[in-house]
C-alpha positions in Angstrom: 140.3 58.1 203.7 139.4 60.9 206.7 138.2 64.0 206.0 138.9 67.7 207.5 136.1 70.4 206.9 137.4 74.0 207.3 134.8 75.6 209.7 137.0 78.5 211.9 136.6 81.7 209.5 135.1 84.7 210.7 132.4 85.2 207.9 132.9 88.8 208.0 130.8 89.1 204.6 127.8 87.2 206.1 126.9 89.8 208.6 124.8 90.0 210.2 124.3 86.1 210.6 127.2 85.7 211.9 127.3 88.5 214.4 125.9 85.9 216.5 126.3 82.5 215.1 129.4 80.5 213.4 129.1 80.6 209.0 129.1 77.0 209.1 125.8 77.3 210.9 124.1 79.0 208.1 121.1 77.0 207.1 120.4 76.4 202.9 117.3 74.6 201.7 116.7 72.6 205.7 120.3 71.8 205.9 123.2 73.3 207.8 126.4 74.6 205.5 128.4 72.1 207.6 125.8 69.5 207.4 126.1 70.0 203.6 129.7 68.8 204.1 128.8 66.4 206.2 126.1 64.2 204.3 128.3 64.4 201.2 131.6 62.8 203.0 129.2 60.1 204.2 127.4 59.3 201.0 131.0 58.5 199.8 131.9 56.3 203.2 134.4 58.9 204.3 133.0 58.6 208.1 136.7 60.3 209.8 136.0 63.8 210.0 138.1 66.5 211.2 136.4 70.3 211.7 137.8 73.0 212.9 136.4 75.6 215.0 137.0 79.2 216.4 134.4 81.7 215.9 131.5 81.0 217.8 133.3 77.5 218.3 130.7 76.0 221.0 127.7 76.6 218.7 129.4 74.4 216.6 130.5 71.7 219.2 126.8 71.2 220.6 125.5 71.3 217.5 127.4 68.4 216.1 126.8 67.1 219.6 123.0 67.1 219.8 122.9 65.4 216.1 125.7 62.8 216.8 127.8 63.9 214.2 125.3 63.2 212.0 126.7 59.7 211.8 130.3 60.2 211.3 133.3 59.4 214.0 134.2 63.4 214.2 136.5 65.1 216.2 137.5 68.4 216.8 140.2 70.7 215.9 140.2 73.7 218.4 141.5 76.9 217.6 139.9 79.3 219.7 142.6 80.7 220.7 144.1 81.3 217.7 143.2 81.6 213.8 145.5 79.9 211.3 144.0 80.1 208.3 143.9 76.8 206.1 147.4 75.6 205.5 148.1 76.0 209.3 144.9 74.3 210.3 145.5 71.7 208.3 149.3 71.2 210.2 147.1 71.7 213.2 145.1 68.8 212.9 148.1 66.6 211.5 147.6 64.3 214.5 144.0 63.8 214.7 144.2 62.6 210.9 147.0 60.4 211.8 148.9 61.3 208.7 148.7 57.7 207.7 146.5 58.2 204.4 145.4 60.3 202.3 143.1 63.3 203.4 140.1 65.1 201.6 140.0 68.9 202.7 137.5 71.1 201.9 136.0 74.5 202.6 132.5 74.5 204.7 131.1 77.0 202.5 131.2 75.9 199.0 128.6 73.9 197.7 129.1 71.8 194.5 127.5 68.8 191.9 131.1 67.5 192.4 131.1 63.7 192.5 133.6 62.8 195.3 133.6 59.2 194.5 135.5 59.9 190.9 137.6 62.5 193.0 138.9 60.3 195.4 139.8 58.1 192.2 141.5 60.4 190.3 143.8 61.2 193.2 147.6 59.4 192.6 149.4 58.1 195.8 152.7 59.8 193.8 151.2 63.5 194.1 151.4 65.5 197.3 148.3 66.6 196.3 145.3 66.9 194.0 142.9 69.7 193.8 139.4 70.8 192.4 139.9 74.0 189.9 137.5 75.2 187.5 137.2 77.9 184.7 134.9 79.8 186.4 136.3 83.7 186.4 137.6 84.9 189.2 140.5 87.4 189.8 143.1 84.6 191.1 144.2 81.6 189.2 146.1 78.7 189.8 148.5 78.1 186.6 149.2 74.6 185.2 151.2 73.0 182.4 149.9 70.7 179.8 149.7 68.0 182.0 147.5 69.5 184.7 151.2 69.9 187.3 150.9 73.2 189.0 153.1 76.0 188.1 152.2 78.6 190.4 149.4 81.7 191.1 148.5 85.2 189.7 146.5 87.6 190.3 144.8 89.0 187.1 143.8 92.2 189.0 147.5 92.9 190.2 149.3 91.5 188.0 151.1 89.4 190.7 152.9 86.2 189.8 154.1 83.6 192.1 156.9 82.4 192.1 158.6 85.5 191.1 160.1 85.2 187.5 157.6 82.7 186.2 156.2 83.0 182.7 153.3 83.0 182.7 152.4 82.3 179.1 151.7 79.0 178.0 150.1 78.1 181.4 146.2 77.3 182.2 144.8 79.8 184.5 142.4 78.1 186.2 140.0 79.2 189.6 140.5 76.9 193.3 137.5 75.6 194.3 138.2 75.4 198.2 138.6 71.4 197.6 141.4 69.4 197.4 143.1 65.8 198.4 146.8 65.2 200.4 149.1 62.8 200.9 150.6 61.8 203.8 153.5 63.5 202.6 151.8 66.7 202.2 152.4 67.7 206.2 156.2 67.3 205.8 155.9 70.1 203.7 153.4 72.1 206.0 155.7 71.9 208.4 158.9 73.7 206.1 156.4 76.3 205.3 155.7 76.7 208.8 159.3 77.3 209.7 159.2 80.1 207.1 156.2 81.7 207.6 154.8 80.9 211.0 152.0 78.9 212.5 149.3 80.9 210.4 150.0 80.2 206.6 147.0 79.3 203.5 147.2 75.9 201.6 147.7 78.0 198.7 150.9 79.4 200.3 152.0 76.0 200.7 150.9 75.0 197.3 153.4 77.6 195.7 156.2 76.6 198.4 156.1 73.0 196.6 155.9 74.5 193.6 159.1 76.6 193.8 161.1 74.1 195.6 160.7 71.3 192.9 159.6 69.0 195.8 156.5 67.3 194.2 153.4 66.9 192.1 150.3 68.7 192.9 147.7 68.3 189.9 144.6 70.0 188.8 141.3 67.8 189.0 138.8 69.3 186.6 135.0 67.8 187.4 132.7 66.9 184.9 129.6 69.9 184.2 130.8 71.2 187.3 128.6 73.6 189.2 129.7 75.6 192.3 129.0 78.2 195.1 131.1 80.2 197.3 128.3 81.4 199.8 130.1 84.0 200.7 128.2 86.9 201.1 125.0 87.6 202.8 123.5 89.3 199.7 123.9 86.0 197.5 121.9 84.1 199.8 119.0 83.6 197.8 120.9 82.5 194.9 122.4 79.8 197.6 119.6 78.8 198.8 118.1 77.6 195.2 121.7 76.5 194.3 121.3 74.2 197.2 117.8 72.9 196.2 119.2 72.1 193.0 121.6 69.5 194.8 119.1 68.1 197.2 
């Protein structure tokens, strides 16, 4: 299995740290964010890393220069020029990950207890995709059936459902955790959202595109006493930083 780590956003709420230097550079508890990611793929012997840069890219280039990757065969997806948020990333990357087996995706900053290893086993080579959710609250949900299929999104706040006319009742609302596994076949269907919508698009865009076109399986994956972090905002570092102790 090979790996992409989503490491291009902006990090607008971490300023000032990242006035001058790339999120995924933010050090927790003597480790990089991104070497968070990094040493957790490899503990699982997912060595085939994909990251993706654009703000402040070259910080992030020598960095995982001058440590060698930190052991892993890495390569870089470059999008300097361009932002394309996390579904077109992904499509971005398609041929640096080959496309020939399943890929493990997940967001540089959010740290987790979640055990890979039983993740990559629960994941079914007849679902386009599986993907952490929790019941933490949060303002968007994903919404799933009885048997953990994904039905589509709402926004509790808004009142927004997606797709339009779904019922809503009867469905799990549960939260994304920025982590998820896809098939191979996942990028044919990247690539139809990308005819709709453009090169920049959001995997949860091209979750609900599945979703409405009947055109596969994407189920929930609920970890065990899961504990999480979105360190997302420059206020909530000190709570990160003892989250990430906690994991060490």
């Amino acid at each position: 299995m090979k790996s992409m780590i989503f490491a291009a956003g902006l990090g607008t709420r971490l300023k000032p740290f990242t006035d001058n230097h790339p999120k995924a550079l933010l050090p927790l508890a003597g480790k990089t964010l991104l070497q968070w990611q990094i040493d957790k793929l490899l503990a699982v012997g997912v060595t085939d890393i994909v990251v993706n840069v654009h703000h402040f890219a070259d910080q992030i280039v020598e960095y995982l220069l001058s440590n060698s990757g930190f052991g892993s065969r890495l390569q870089i997806s470059d999008e300097r020029e361009v932002l394309l948020e996390t579904g077109g990333g992904l499509l971005k990357a398609a041929e640096l990950l080959e496309e020939d087996e399943p890929v493990l995706v997940c967001n540089v900053d959010i740290l987790s207890n979640v055990d890979l290893g039983a993740f990559i086993a629960a994941h079914q080579a007849d679902e386009l995709a599986t993907i952490v959710v929790s019941n933490r609250e949060t303002q968007r949900y994903l919404l799933f059936d009885e048997e953990g299929k994904l039905q589509g999104w709402t926004n509790k706040k808004t009142g927004e459902v997606r797709p339009d006319g779904l019922t809503v009742s009867g469905l799990t609302m549960l939260a994304f955790s920025g982590m998820q596994i896809v098939s191979p076949a996942f990028f044919r269907e990247l690539r139809k959202v990308r005819e709709e919508k453009g090169d920049k698009f959001s995997l949860i865009d091209a979750y609900l595109s599945v979703v409405s076109r009947q055109a596969g399986v994407i189920r929930a994956y609920v970890p065990q006493d899961y504990k999480m972090m979105d360190v997302g905002k420059i206020e909530q570092l000190g709570e990160a930083e003892r989250f990430a102790e906690e994991l060490c």
